[in-house]
TIVO-352937 format. One record per residue (C-alpha): y, z, x; residue in one letter. Coordinates in steps of 0.1 Angstrom, whole numbers, padded with zeros to 4 digits. Each point is the difference from the previous one (the first is absolute). Layout:
<rs>
+-------+-------+-------+------+
!     Y !     Z !     X ! code !
+-------+-------+-------+------+
!     Y !     Z !     X !    a !
...
+-------+-------+-------+------+
</rs>
This chain:
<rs>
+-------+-------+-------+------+
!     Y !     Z !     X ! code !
+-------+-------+-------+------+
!  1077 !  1091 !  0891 !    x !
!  0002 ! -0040 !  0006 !    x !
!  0022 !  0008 !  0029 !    x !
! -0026 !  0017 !  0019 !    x !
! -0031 ! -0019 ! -0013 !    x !
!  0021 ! -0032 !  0020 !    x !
!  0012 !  0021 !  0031 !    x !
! -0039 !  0011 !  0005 !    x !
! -0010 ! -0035 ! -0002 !    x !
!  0024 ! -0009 !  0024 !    x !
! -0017 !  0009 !  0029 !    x !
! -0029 ! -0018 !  0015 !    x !
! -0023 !  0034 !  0008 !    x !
!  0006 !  0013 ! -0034 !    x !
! -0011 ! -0035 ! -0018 !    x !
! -0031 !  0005 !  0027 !    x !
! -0005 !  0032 ! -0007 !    x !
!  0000 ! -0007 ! -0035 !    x !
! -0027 ! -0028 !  0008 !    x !
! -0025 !  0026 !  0015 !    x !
!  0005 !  0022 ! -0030 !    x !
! -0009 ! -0026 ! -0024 !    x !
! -0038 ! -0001 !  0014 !    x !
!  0001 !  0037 ! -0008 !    x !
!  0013 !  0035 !  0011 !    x !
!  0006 !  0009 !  0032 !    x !
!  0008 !  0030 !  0022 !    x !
!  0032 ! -0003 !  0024 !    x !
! -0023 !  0000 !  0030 !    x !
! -0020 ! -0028 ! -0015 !    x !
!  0027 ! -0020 ! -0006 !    x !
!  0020 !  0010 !  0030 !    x !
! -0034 ! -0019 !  0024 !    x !
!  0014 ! -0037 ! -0017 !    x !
!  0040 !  0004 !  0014 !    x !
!  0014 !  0005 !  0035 !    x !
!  0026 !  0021 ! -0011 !    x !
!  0005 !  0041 !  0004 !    x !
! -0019 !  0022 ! -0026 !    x !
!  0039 !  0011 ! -0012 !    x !
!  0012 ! -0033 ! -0007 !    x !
! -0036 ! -0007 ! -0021 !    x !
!  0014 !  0033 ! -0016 !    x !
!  0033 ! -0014 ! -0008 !    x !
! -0013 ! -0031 ! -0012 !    x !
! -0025 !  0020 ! -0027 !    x !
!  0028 !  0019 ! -0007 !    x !
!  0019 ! -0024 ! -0011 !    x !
! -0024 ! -0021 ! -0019 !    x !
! -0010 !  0038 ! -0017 !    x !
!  0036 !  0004 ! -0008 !    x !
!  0001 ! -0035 ! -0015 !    x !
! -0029 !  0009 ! -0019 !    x !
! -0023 ! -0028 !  0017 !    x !
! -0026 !  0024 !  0015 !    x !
! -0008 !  0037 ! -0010 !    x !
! -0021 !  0029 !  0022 !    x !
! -0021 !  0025 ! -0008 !    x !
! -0009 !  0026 !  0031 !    x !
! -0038 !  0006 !  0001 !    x !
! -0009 !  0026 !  0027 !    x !
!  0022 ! -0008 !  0031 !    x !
!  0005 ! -0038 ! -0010 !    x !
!  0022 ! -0011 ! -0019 !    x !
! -0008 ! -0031 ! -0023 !    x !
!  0019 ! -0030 ! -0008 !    x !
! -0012 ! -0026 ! -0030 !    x !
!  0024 ! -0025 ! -0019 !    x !
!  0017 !  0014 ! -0028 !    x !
! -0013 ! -0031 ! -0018 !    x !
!  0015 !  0011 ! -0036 !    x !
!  0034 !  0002 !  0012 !    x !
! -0003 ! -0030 !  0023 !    x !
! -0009 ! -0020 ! -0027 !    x !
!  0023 !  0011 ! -0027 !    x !
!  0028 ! -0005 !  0026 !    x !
! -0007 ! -0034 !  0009 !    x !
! -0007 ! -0011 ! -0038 !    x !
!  0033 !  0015 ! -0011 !    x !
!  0016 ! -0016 !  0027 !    x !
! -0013 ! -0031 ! -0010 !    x !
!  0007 !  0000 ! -0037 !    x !
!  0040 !  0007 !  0007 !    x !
! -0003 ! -0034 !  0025 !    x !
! -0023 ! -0022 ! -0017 !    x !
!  0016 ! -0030 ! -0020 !    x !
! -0030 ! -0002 ! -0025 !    x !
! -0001 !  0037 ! -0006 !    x !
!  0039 ! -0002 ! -0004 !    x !
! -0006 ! -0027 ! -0028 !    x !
! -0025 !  0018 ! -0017 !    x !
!  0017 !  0034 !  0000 !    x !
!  0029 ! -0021 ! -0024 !    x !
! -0021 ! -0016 ! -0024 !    x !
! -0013 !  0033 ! -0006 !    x !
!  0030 !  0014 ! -0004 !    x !
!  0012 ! -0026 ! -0018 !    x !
! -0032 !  0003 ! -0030 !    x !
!  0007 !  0037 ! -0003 !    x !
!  0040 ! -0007 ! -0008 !    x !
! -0012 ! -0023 ! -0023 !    x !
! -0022 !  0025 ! -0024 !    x !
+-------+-------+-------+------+
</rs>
């Protein structure tokens, strides 16, 4: 799942895209008016970020929806962070080290 939270960031659009969603949801049309790029490549790019788990949709009438999938976002990025962060690291082993102890 890390692989494709990294490749969607990759790209500058998607990290844009992301951007625009963060001020709230947003139909493909609505967010298609802030790039200069074809309405099928916007669709790739929320494809991937969906597939990544970044954004989700919901179809309401004719439109479809897009919003960040803020839950998974987050517990993406903070498990991510945990397995890289030096004081994390440090404190995972003295806990391990008091429960060997009891």
């Amino acid at each position: 799942m890390i692989d494709k939270v990294f490749q969607a960031l990759s790209s500058g659009v998607r990290r844009e895209i992301l951007a625009y969603l963060s001020e709230g949801g947003m139909t493909a049309g609505e967010l298609a008016r802030h790039f200069d790029i074809t309405k099928p490549s916007l669709s790739k790019h929320l494809s991937i970020l969906e597939n990544a788990g970044l954004v989700v949709s919901e179809k309401k009438g004719q439109f479809i929806h897009y919003a960040l999938a803020k839950n998974n976002l987050i517990n993406t990025v903070n498990s991510y962070m945990q397995q890289i962060c030096p004081v994390t690291y440090a404190i995972k082993k003295e806990i391990k080290k008091k429960k060997a102890k009891r």
